[in-house]
C-alpha positions as CSV (number, residue, x, y, z in Angstrom):
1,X,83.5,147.7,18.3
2,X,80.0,149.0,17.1
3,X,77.3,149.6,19.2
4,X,74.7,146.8,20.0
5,X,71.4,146.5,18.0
6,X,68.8,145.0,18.9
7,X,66.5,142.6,16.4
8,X,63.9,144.3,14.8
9,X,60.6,142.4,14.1
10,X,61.1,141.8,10.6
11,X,64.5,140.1,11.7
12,X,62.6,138.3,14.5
13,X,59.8,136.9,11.8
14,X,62.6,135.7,8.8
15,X,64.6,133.7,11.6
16,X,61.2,132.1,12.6
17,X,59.9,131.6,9.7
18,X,63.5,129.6,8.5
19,X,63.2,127.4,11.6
20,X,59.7,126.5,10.3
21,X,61.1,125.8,6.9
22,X,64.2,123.7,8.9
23,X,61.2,121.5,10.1
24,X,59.3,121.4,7.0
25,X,61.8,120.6,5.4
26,X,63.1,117.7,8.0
27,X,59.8,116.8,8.0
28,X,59.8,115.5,5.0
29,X,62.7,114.4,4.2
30,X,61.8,111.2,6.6
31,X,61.0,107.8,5.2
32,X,58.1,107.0,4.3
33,X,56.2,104.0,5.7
34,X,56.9,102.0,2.5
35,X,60.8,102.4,3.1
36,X,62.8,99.5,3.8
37,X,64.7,100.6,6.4
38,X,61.6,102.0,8.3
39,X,60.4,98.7,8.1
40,X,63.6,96.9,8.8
41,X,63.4,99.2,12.1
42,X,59.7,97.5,12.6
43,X,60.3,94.3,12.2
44,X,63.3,94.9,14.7
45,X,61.2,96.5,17.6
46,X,58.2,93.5,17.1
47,X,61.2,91.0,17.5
48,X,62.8,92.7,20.5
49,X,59.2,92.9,22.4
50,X,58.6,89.0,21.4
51,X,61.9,88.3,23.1
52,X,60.6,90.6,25.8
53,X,57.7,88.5,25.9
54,X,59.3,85.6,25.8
55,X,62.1,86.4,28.7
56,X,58.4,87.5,31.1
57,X,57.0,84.4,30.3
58,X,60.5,82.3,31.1
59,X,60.6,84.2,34.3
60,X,57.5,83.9,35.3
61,X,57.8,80.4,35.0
62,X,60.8,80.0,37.1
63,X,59.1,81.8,39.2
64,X,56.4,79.9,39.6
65,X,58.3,76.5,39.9
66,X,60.2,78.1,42.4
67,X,57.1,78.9,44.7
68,X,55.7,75.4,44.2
69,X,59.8,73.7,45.4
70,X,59.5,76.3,48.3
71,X,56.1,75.2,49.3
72,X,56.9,71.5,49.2
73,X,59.6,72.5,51.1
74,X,57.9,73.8,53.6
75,X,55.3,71.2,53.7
76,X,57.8,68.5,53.9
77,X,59.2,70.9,56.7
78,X,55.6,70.4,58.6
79,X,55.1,66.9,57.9
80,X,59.1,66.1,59.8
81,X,57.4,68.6,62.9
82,X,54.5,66.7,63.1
83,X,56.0,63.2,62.5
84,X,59.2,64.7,65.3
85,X,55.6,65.9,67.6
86,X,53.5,62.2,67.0
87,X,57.5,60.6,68.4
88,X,57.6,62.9,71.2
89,X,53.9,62.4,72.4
90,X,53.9,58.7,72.0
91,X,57.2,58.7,73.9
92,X,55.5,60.9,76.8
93,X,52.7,58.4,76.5
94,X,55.1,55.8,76.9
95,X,56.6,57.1,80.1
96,X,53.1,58.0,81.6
97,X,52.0,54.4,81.1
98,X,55.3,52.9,82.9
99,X,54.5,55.4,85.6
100,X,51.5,54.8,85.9
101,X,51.9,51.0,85.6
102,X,54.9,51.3,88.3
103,X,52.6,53.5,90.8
104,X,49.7,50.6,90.4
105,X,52.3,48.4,90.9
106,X,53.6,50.2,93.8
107,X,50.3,50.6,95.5
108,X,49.6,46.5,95.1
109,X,52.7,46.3,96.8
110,X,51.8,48.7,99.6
111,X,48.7,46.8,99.8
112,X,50.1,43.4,99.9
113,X,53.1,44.4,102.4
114,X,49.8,46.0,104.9
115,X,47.6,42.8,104.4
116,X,50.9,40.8,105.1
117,X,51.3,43.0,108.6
118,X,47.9,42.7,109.4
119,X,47.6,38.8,108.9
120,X,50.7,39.0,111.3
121,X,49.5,40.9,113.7
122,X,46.1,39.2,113.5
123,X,47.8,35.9,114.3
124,X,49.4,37.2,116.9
125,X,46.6,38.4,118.7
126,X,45.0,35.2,118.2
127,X,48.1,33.4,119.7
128,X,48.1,35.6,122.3
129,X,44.5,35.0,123.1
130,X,44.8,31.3,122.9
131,X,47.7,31.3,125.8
132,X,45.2,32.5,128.2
């Protein structure tokens, strides 16, 4: 096996200056704006970003219609609450007015039942009074 040698410049400079060429030459061997198939490849891309387009706009619409069910979902949610509330509060008013109306009618009674005793023991007072 021979020894190792390194590059020298002018080695260095020939292999740079064929990679430049490679490019070059790469370069322009592309298609030129003209060529079908680069605009074949156009008219592909501008379809896939309508479809793009059109899949945002889609979701963004079922998105939308899905915020507006969930908020009249939640308003029909409030309105059973506050219809469930108005029941419970006119049933508590309902029970406050029979108690109420069963304490007034309690007291009458109380009031009756001591007017009753007194008239009772009034009269016997006076019968007493009119033995002597």
């Amino acid at each position: 096996m021979g020894a190792f040698k390194p590059d020298t410049f002018s080695d260095r400079q020939a292999t740079a200056a064929k990679a430049k060429q490679a490019i070059l030459d790469r370069f322009r061997a592309r298609p030129g704006p003209d060529d079908p198939a680069v605009k074949e490849r156009q008219a592909a891309a501008l379809a896939t970003a309508e479809a793009r387009r059109v899949r945002e706009a889609e979701r963004a619409e079922a998105r939308r219609a899905d915020e507006a069910r969930k908020a009249a979902e939640k308003l029909e949610r409030a309105a059973t609450q506050v219809a469930r509330e108005a029941e419970q509060a006119a049933l508590e008013v309902e029970q406050a007015a029979r108690a109420i109306a069963w304490a007034a009618d309690k007291k009458a009674r109380s009031l009756a039942l001591a007017a009753e005793q007194k008239a009772a023991r009034d009269a016997r007072y006076a019968a007493r009074k009119a033995r002597k």
